[in-house]
C-alpha positions in Angstrom: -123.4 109.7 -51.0 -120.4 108.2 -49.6 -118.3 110.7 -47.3 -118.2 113.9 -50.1 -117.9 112.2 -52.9 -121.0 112.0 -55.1 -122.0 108.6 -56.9 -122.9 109.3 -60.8 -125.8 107.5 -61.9 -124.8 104.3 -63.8 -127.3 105.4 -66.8 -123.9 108.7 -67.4 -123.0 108.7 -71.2 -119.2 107.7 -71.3 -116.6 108.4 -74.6 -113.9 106.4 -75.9 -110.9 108.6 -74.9 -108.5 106.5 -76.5 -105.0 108.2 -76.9 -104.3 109.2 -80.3 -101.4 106.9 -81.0 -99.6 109.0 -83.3 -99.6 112.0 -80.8 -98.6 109.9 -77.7 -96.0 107.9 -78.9 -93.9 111.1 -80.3 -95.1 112.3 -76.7 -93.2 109.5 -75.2 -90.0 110.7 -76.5 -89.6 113.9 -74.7 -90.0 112.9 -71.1 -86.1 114.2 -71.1 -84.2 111.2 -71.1 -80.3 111.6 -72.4 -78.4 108.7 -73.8 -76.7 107.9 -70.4 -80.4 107.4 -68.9 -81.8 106.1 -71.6 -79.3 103.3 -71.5 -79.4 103.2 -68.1 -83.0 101.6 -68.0 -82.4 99.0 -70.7 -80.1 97.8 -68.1 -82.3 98.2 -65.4 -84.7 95.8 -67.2 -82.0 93.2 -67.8 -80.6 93.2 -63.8 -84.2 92.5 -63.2 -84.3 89.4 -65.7 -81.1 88.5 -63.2 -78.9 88.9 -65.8 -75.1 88.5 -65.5 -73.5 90.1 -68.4 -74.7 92.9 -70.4 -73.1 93.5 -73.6 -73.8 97.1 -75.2 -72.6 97.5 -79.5 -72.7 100.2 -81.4 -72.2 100.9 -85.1 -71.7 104.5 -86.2 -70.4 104.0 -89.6 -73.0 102.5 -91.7 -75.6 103.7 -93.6 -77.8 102.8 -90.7 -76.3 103.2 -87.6 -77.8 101.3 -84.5 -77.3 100.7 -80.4 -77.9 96.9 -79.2 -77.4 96.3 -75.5 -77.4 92.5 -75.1 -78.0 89.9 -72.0 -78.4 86.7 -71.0 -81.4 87.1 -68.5 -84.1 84.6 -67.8 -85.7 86.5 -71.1 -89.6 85.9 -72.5 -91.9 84.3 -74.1 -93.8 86.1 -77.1 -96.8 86.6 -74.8 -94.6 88.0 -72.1 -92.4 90.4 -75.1 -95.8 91.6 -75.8 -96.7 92.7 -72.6 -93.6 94.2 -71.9 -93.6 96.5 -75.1 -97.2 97.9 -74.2 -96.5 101.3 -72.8 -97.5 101.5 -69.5 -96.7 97.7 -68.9 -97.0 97.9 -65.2 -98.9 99.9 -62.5 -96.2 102.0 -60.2 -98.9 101.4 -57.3 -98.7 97.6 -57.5 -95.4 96.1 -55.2 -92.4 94.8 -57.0 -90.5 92.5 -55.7 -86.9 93.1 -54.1 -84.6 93.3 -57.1 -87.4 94.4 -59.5 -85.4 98.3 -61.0 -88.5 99.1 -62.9 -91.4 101.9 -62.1 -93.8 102.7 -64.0 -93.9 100.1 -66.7 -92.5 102.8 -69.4 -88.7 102.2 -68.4 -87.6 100.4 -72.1 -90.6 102.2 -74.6 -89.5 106.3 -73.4 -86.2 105.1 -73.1 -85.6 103.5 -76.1 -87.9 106.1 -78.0 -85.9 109.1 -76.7 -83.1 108.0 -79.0 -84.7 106.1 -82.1 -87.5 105.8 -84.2 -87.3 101.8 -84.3 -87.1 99.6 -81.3 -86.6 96.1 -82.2 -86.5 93.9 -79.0 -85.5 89.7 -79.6 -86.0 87.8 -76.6 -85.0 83.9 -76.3 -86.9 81.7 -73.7 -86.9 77.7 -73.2 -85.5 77.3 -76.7 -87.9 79.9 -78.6 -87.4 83.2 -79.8 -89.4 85.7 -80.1 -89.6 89.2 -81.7 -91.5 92.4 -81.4 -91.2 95.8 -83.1 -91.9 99.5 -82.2 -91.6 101.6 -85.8 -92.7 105.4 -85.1 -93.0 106.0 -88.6 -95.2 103.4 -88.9 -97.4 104.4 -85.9 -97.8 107.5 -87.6 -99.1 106.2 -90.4 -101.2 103.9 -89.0 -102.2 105.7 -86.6 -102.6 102.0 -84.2 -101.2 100.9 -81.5 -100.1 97.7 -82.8 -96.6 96.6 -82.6 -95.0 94.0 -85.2 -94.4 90.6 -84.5 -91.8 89.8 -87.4 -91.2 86.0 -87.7 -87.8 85.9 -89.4 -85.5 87.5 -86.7 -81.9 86.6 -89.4 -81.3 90.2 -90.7 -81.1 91.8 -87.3 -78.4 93.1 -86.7 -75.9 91.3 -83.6 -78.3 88.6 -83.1 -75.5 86.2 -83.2 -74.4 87.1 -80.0 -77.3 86.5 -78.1 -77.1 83.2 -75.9 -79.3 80.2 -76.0 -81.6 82.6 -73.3 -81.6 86.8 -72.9 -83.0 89.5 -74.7 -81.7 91.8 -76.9 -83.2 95.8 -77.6 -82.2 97.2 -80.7 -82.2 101.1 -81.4 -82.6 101.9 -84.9 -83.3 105.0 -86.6 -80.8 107.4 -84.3 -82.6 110.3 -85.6 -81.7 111.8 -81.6 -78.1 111.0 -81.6 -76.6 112.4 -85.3 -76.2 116.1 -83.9 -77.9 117.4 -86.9 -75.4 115.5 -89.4 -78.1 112.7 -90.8 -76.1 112.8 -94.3 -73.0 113.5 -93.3 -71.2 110.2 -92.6 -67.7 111.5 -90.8 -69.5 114.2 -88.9 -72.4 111.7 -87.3 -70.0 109.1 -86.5 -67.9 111.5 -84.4 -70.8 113.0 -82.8 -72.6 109.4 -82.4 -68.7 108.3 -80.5 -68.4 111.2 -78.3 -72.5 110.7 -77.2 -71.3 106.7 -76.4 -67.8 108.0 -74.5 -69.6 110.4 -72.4 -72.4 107.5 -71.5 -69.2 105.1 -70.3 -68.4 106.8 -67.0 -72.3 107.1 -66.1 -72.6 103.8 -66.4 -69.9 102.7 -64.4 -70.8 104.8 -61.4 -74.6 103.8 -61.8 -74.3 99.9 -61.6 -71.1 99.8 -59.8 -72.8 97.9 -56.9 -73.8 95.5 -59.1 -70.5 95.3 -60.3 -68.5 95.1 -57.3 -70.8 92.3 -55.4 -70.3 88.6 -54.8 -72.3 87.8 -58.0 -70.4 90.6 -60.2 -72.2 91.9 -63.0 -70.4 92.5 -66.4 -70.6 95.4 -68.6 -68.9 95.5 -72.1 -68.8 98.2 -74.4 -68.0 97.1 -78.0 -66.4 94.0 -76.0 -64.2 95.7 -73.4 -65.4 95.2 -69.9 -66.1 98.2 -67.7 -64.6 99.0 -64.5 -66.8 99.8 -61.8 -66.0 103.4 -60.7 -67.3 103.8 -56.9 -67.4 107.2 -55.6 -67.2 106.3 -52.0 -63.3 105.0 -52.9 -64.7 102.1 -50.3 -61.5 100.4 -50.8 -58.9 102.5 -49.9 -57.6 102.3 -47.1 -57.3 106.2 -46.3 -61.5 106.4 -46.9 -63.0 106.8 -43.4 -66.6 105.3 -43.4 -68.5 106.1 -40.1 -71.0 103.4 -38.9 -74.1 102.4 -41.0 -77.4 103.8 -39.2 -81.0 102.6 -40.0 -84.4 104.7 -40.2 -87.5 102.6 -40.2 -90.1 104.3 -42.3 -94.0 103.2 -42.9 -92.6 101.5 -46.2 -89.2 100.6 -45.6 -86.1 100.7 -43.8 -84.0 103.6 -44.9 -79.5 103.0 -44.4 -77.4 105.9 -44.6 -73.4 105.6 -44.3 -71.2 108.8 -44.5 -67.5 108.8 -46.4 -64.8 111.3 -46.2 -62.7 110.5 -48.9 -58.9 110.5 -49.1 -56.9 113.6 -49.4 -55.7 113.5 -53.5 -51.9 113.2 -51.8 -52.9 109.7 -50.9 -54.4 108.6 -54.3 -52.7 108.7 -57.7 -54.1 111.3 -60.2 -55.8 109.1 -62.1 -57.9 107.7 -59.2 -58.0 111.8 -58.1 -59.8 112.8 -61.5 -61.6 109.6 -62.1 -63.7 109.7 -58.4 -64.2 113.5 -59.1 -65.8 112.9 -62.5 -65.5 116.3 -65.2 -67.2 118.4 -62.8 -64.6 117.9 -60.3 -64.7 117.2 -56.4 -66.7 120.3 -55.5 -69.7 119.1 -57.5 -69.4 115.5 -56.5 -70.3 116.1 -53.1 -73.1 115.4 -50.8 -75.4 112.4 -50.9 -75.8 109.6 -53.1 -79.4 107.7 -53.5 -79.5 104.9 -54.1 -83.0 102.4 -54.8 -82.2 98.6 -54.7 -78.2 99.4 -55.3 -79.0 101.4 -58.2 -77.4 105.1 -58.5 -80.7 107.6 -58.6 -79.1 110.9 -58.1 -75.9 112.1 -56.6 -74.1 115.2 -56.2 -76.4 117.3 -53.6 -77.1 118.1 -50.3 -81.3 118.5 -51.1 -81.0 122.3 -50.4 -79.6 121.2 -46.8 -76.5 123.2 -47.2 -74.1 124.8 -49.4 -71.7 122.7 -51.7 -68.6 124.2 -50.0 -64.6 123.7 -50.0 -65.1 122.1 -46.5 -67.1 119.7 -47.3 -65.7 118.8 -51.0 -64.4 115.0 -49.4 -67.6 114.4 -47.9 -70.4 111.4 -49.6 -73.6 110.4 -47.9 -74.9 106.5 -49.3 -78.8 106.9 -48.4 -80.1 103.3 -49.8 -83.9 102.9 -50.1 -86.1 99.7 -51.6 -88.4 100.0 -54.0 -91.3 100.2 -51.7 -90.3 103.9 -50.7 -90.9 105.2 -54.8 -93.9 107.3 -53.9 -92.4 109.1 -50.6 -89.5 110.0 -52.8 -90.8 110.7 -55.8 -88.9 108.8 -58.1 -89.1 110.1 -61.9 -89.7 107.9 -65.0 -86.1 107.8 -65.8 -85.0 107.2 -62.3 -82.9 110.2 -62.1 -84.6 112.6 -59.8 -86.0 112.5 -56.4 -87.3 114.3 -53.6 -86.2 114.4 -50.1 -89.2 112.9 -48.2 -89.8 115.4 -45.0 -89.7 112.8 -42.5 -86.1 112.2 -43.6 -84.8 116.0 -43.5 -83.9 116.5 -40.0 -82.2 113.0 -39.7 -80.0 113.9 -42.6 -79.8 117.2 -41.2 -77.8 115.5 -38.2 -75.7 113.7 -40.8 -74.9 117.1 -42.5 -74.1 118.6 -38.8 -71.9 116.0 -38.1 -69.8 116.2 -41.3 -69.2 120.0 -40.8 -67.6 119.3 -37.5 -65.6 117.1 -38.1 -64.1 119.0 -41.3 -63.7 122.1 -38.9 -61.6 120.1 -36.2 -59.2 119.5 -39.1 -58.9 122.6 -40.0 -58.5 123.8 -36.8 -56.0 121.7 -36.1 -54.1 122.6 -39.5 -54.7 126.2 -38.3 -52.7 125.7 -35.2 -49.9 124.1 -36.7 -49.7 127.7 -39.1 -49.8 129.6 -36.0 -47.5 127.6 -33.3 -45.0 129.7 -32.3 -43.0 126.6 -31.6 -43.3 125.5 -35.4 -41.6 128.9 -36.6 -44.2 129.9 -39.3 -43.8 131.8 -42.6 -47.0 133.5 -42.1 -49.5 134.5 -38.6 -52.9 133.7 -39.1 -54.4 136.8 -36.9 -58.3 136.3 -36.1 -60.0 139.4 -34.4 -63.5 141.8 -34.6 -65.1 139.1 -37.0 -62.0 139.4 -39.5 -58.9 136.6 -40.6 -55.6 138.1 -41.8 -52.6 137.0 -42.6 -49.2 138.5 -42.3 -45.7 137.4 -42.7 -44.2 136.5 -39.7 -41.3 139.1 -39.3 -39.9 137.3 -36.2 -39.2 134.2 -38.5 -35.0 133.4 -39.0 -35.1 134.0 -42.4 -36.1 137.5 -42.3 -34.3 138.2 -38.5 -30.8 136.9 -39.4 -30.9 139.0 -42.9 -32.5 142.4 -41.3 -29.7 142.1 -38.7 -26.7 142.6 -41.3 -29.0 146.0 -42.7 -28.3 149.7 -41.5 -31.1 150.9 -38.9 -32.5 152.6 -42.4 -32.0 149.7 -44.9 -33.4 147.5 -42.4 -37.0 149.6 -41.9 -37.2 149.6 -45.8 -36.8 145.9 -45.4 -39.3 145.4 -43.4 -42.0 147.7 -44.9 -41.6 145.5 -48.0 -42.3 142.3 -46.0 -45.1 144.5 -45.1 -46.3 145.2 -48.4 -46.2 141.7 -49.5 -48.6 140.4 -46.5 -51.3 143.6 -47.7 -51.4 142.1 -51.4 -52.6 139.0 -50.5 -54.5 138.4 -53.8 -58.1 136.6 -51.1 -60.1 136.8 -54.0 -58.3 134.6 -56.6 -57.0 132.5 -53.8 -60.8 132.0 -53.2 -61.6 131.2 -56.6 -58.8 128.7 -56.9 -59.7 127.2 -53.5 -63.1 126.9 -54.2 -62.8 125.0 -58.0 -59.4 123.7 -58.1 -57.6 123.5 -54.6 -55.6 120.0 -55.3 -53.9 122.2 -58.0 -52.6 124.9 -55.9 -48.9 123.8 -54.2 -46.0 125.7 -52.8 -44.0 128.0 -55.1 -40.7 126.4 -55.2 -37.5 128.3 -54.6 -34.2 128.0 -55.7 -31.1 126.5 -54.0 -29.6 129.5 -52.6 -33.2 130.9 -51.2 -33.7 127.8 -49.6 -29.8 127.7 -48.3 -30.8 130.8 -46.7 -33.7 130.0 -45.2 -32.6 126.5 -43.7 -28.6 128.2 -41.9 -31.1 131.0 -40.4 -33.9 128.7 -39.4 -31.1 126.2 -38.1 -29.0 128.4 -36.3 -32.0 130.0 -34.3 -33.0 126.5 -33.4 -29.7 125.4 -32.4 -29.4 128.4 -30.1 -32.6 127.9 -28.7 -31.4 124.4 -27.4 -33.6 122.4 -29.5 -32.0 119.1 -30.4 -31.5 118.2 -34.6 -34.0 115.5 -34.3 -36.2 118.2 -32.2 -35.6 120.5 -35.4 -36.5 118.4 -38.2 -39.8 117.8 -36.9 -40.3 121.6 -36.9 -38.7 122.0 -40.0 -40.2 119.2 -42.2 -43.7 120.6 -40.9 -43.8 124.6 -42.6 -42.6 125.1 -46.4 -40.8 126.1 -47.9 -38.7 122.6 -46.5 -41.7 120.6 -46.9 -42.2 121.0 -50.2 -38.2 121.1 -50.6 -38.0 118.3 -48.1 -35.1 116.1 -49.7 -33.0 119.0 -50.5 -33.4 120.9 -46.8 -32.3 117.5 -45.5 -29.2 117.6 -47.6 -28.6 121.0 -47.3 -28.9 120.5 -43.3 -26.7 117.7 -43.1 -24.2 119.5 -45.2 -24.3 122.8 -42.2 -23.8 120.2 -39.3 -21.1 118.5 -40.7 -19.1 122.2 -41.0 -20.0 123.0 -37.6 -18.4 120.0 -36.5 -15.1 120.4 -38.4 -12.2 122.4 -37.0 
């Protein structure tokens, strides 16, 4: 005995539980990869191989269709191709070195399987090249797990444009990506073309580390280069990064940087939609792991808090190395993890923090709606647990115009403005806050409204003793001026230049 575990005698009968090759390598196929993962670890593989341009071609139209993703790593030899298409290539437990992206040794077989039946894979080292084949069909039939080493590598397809050294995985067989439409020509080609458009943005956001650094990696889709897309809009000069803090773990040294991104009034709408991706800023949140610069998973707070309104600006970078796979649980296709617990209350803090500092701002944009001083459309009135809001009946607008009504004409006046503040419609506003808040702006109002509105507002101001410049801060600070801001300037200028005439 050694501790509780009991030694077998070395006389024990033992079977050869060999996997039934046939079963397994349709197995392989459903791990749940998509395209945009699936592709994803073919790159992984060729950033590993230090590759510095990866060049990914499609063809939809023909009679066989087929995905090559190209690149001019440090490639292999035929004994090292071999190696690397025998499933399970490489033990997760073993260490990798540094820039090594791969886990478990099954990254380019379940990837490549997921989509195809046929995974041809030509690699070119010191001058030779070599070539190796996975055929499913053929697996089924044999029933072996033997792949084929073709020698004549002239009818692949895009071999041309592999370099004097790289490696280039060929998907064949896209019996996963024609949508149902395997004999209808028009129909799989759109359906293969959308698959591909939808895989371009992923892509971008995954790698764009690798794209953005000192060495810059190059992407190319059917031969136009892709822009990194990074979510943390690093770059701009309105993004506030807070200071990089470090967490040394048993196997590694853990970073974590918080963002608050812009406000979309400082970016163009094209950067706006691009950052927040097609499920918009809401669910583009939270934090952002990433292993050796790689994108893992993004979009969540780990059940930390809620995805909310206030926090719709804020991005967490957590970076870990490689070393850390087993704490966090990395999946086969690198796109799931779990939060170690040893990292939950320091992320915790970082959550904490965040949600302060996005209630000071709204605190403070609270108080400019409720400043007396600032002459607000509406009162923000905050008692017994409740928020209201009511029009503000002592604003000029309404003041000037009650005082030309009769005592009667006046309260039904009033009793309107009244009505108006109870029909607040909270739970639409809620809904559009919630999904869709960059969309919702002032109502505008037409010359004569706003006319109105700036002679009252003015001529209040100007009796109070404020001075113009005094009132144009006040003014350009509550809509419906701001929003109107050119217009109320003109139409200002336009009422102190009758004053001053005789």
């Amino acid at each position: 005995m050694t501790g509780n575990l009991k030694q077998w005698p070395s006389a024990a009968r033992r079977a050869d539980a060999t996997p039934h090759a046939a079963s397994l390598i349709e197995g392989l196929r459903d791990i749940g990869y998509s395209l945009e993962t699936a592709l994803s670890d073919i790159i992984d593989n060729s950033i590993t191989a230090r590759a510095r341009e990866i060049q990914i071609h499609t063809d939809s139209i023909t009679d066989d269709p087929f995905i090559a993703i190209i690149d001019d790593g440090d490639g292999m030899t035929e004994e090292e191709l071999i190696a690397a298409m025998r499933p399970g290539s490489k033990n997760p437990l073993v260490a990798r070195n540094e820039p090594d992206l791969g886990r478990f040794g099954l990254g380019m077989k379940s990837a490549s399987f997921s989509q195809c039946r046929r995974l041809t894979v030509v690699s070119r080292k010191m001058g030779k090249t070599s070539v190796a084949v996975w055929d499913i069909d053929e697996v089924a039939e044999r029933n072996e797990w033997a792949v084929q080493l073709p020698d004549d590598s002239c009818e692949i397809p895009v071999i041309e444009k592999l370099g004097p050294k790289g490696t280039l995985v060929l998907w064949q067989k896209l019996d996963r990506l024609t949508g149902g439409f395997s004999n209808n020509v028009t129909k799989r080609t759109e359906v293969i073309n959308q698959r591909i458009a939808e895989t371009e943005r992923h892509l971008r956001l995954v790698f764009h580390r690798f794209m953005d650094d000192a060495r810059q990696l190059r992407i190319s889709l059917n031969g136009r280069v892709l822009r990194s897309l990074d979510p943390f809009a690093s770059k701009s000069p309105a993004t506030i990064a807070d200071p990089e803090e470090r967490l040394a773990l048993t196997h590694g040294d853990l970073e974590i940087q918080s963002f608050t991104l812009p406000h979309h009034k400082q970016m163009t709408n094209g950067e706006w939609e691009d950052i927040a991706g097609p499920e918009g800023h809401l669910k583009s949140q939270g934090f952002y792991l990433y292993r050796g610069k790689r994108l893992i998973l993004h979009g969540t707070w780990f059940g930390l808090c809620r995805q909310s309104e206030l926090t719709k600006l804020s991005r967490v970078r957590i970076d870990i190395p490689n070393s850390m796979d087993a704490d966090w649980k990395i999946d086969v296709k690198k796109s799931s993890a779990q939060l170690p617990p040893i990292v939950r209350d320091r992320l915790r803090k970082v959550i904490a923090r965040i949600q302060d500092g996005s209630k000071r701002t709204y605190r403070k944009r609270g108080q400019k709606l409720v400043d007396q001083e600032r002459l607000p459309m509406w009162h923000r009135v905050q008692a017994d647990g409740q928020i209201r809001y009511r029009p503000n009946i002592e604003h000029p607008a309404f003041t000037s115009f009650a005082a030309t009504l009769s005592p009667e004409l006046r309260r039904g006046f009033l009793n309107c403005i009244a009505l108006v503040g109870a029909s607040l419609p909270i739970e639409t506003l809620h809904t559009d806050m919630a999904g869709m808040a960059e969309q919702i702006v002032p109502d505008r109002v037409d010359e004569d409204t706003l006319t109105q509105a700036v002679q009252a507002t003015l001529t209040v101001l100007l009796g109070a003793q404020k001075d113009i410049k005094e009132i144009m801060v006040l003014m350009r600070d509550v809509d419906p001026f701001r929003s109107a801001w050119e217009d109320t300037q003109r139409i200002v200028a336009k009422a102190l230049e009758s004053e001053e005439q005789p």
